[in-house]
SEMAR-771978 format. One record per residue: residue number from 0; x, y, z of N, C-alpha, C, CB in turn. Coordinates in steps of 0.02 Angstrom, whole numbers, always signed. Last residue first. Glycine has a CB too. Example, Ala and Ser with C-alpha at 12.3 -4.5 7.8 and 13.67 -1.06 7.14 Angstrom:
# SEMAR-771978
{nr = 1 nX = +642 nY = -112 nZ = +354 caX = +684 caY = -53 caZ = +357 cX = +645 cY = +2 cZ = +394 cbX = +704 cbY = -30 cbZ = +286}
{nr = 0 nX = +660 nY = -284 nZ = +390 caX = +615 caY = -225 caZ = +390 cX = +660 cY = -165 cZ = +390 cbX = +565 cbY = -224 cbZ = +452}
//
This chain:
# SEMAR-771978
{nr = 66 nX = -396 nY = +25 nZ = -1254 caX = -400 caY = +91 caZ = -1318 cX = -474 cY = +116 cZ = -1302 cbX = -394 cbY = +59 cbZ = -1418}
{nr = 65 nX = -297 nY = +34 nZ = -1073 caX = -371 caY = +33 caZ = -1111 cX = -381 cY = +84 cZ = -1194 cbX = -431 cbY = +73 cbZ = -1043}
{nr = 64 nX = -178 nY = -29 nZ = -1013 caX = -171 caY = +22 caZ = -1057 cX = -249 cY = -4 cZ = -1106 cbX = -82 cbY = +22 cbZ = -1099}
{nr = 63 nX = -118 nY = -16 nZ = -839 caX = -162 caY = -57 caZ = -903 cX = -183 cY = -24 cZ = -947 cbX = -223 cbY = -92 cbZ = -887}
{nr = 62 nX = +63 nY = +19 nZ = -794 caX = -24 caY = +22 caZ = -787 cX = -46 cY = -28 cZ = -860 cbX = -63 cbY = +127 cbZ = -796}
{nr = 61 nX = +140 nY = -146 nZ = -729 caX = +131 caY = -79 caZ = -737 cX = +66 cY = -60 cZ = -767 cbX = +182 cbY = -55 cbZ = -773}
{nr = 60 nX = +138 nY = -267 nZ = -630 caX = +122 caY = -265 caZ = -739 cX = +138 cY = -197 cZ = -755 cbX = +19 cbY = -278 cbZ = -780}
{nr = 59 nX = +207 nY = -346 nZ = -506 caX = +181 caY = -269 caZ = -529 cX = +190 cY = -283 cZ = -603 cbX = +232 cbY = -193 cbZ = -500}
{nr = 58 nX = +199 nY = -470 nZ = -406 caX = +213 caY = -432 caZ = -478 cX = +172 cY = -389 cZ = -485 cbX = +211 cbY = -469 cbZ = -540}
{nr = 57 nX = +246 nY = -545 nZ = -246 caX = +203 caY = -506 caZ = -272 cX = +243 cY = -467 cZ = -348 cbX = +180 cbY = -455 cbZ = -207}
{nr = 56 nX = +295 nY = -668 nZ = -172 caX = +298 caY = -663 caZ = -217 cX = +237 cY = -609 cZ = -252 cbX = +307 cbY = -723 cbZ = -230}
{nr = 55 nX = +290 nY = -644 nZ = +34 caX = +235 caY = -671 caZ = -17 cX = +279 cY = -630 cZ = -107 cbX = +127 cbY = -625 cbZ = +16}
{nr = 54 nX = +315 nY = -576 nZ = +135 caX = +357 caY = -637 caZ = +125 cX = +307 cY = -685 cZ = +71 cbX = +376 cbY = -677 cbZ = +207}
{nr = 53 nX = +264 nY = -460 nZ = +185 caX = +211 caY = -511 caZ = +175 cX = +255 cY = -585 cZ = +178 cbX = +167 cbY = -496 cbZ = +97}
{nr = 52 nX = +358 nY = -368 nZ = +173 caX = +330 caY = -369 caZ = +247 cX = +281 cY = -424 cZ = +233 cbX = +293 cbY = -293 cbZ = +279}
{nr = 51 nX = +439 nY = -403 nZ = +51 caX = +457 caY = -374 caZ = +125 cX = +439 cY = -387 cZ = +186 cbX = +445 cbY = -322 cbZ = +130}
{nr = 50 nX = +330 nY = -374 nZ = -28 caX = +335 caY = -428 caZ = -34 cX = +396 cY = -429 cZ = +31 cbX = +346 cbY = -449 cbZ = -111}
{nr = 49 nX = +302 nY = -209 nZ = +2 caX = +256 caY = -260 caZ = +16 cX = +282 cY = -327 cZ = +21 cbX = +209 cbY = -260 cbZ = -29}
{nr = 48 nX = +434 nY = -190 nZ = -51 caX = +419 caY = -177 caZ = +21 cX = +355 cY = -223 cZ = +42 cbX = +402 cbY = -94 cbZ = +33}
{nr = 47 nX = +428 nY = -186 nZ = -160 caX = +475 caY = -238 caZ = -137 cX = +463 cY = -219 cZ = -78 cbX = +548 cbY = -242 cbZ = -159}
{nr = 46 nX = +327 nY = -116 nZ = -217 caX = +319 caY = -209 caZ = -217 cX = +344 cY = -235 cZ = -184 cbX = +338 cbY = -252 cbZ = -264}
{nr = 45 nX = +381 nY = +6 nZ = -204 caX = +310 caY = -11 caZ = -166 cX = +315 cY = -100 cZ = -184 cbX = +225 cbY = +40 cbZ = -209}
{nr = 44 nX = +455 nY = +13 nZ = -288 caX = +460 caY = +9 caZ = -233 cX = +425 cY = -6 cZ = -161 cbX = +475 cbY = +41 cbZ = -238}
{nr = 43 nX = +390 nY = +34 nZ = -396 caX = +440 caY = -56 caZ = -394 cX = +472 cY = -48 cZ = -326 cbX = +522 cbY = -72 cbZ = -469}
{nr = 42 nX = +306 nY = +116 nZ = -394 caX = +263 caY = +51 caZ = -403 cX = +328 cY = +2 cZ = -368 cbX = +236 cbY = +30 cbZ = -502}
{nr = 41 nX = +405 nY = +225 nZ = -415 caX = +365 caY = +230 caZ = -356 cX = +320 cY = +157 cZ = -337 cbX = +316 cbY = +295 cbZ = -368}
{nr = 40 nX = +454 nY = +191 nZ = -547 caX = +513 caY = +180 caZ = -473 cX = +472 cY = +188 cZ = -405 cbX = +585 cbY = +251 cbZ = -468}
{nr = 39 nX = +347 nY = +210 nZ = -634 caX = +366 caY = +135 caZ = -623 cX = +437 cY = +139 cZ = -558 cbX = +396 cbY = +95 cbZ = -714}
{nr = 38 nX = +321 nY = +325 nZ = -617 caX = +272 caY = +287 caZ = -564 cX = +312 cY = +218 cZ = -579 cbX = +173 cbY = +287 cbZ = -582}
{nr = 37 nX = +446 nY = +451 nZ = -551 caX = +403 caY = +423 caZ = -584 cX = +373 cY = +355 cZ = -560 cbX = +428 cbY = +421 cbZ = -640}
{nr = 36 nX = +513 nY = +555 nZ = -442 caX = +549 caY = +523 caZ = -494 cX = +495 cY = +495 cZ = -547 cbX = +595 cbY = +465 cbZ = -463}
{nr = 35 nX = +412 nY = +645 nZ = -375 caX = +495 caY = +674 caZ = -390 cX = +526 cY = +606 cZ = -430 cbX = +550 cbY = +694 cbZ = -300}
{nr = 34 nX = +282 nY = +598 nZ = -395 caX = +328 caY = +675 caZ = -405 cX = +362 cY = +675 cZ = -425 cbX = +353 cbY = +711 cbZ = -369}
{nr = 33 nX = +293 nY = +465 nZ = -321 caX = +282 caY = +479 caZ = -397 cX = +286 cY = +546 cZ = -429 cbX = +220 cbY = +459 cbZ = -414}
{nr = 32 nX = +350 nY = +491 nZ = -222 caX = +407 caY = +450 caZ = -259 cX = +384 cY = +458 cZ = -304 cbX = +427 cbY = +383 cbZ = -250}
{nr = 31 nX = +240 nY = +559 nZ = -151 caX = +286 caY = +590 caZ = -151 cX = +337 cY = +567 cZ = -207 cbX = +306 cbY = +590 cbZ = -89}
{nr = 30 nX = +142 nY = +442 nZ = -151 caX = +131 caY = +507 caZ = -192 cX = +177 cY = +561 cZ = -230 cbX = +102 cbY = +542 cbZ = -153}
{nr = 29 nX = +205 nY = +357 nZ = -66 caX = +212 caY = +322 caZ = -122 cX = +175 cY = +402 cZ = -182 cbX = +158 cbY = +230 cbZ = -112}
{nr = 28 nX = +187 nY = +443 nZ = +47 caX = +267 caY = +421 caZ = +14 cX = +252 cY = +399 cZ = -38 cbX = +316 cbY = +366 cbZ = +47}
{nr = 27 nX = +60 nY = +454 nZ = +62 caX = +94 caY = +506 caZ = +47 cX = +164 cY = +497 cZ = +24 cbX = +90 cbY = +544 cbZ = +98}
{nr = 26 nX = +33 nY = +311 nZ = +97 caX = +15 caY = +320 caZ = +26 cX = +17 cY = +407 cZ = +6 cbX = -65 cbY = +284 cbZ = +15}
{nr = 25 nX = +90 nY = +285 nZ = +195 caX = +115 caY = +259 caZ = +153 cX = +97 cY = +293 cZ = +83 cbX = +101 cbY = +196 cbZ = +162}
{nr = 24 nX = +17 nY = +383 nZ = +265 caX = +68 caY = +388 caZ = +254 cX = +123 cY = +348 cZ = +231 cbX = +74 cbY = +405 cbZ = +288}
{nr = 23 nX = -101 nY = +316 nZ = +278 caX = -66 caY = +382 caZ = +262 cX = -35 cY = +391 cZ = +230 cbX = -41 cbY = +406 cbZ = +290}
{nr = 22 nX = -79 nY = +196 nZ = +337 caX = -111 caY = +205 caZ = +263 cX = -107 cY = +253 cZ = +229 cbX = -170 cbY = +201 cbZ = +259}
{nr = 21 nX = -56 nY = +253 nZ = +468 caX = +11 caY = +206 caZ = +437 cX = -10 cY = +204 cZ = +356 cbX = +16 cbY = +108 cbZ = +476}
{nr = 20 nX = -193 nY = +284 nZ = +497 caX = -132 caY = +337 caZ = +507 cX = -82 cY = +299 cZ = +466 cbX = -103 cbY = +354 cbZ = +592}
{nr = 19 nX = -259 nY = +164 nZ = +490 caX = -277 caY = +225 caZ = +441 cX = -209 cY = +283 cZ = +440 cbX = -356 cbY = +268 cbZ = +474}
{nr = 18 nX = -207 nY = +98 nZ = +594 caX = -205 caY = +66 caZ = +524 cX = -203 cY = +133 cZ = +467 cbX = -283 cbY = +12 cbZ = +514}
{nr = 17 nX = -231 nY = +168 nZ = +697 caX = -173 caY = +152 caZ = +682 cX = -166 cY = +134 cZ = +623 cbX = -152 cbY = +115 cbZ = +718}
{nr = 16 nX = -371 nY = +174 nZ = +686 caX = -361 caY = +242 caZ = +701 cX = -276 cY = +237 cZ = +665 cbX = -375 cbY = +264 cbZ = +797}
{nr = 15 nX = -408 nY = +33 nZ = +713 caX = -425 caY = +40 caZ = +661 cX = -386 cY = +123 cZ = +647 cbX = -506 cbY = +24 cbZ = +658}
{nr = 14 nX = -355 nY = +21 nZ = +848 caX = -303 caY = -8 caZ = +802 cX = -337 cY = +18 cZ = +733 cbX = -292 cbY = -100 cbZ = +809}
{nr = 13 nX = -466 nY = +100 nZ = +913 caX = -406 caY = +117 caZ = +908 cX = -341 cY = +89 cZ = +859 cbX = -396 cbY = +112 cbZ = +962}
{nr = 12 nX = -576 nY = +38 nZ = +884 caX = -566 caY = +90 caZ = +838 cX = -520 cY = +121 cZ = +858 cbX = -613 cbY = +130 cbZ = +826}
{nr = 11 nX = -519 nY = -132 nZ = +822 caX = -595 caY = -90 caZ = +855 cX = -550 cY = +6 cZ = +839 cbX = -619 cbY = -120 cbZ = +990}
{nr = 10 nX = -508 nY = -292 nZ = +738 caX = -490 caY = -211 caZ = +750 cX = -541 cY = -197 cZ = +769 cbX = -468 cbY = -162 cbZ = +695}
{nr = 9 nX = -520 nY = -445 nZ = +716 caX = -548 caY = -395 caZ = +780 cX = -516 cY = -316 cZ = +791 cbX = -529 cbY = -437 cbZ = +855}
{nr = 8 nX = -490 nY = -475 nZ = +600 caX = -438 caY = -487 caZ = +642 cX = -463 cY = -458 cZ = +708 cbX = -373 cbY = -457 cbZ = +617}
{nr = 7 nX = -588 nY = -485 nZ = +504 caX = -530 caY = -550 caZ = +503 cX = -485 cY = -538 cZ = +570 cbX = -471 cbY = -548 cbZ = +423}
{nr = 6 nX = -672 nY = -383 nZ = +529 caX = -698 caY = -454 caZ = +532 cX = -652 cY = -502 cZ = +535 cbX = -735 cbY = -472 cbZ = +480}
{nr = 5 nX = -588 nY = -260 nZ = +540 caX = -632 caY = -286 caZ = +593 cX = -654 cY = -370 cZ = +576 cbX = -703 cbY = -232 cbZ = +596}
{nr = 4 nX = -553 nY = -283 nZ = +395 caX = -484 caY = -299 caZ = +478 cX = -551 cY = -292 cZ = +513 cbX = -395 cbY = -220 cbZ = +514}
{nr = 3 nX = -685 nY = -246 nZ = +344 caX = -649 caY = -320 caZ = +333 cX = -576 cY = -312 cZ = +397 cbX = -613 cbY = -330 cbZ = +226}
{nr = 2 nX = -717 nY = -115 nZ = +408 caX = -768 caY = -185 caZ = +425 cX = -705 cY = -256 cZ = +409 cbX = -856 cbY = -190 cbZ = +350}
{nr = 1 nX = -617 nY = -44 nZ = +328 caX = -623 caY = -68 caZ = +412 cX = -668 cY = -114 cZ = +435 cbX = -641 cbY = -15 cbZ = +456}
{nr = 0 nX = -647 nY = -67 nZ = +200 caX = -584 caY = -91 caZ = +225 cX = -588 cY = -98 cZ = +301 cbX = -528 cbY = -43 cbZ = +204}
//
């Protein structure tokens, strides 16, 4: 993941330091929402935020169910 923002956008290792901290802690909230309520309210919140900050049509299937 840091080579690719290094290659598409010139991160060096302070914005790369920022990226990782904000990755955090997204992905301690999105840990936290799957605790305390469950994963399809922790997933459908996580979409609408992504599609939020992208302004891009993103779908969530919920998980993939392998026999």
């Amino acid at each position: 993941m840091a080579v690719s923002l290094h290659d598409a956008y010139g991160f060096g290792p302070e914005r790369l330091q920022k990226f990782f901290e904000a990755f955090q802690e997204n992905s301690d909230e999105l840990a936290k929402m799957r605790a305390e309520v469950d994963d399809d309210y922790a997933f459908e919140k996580l979409r609408l935020r992504a599609e939020d900050v992208s302004r891009m049509d993103i779908r969530y299937y919920g998980k993939l169910k392998i026999d």
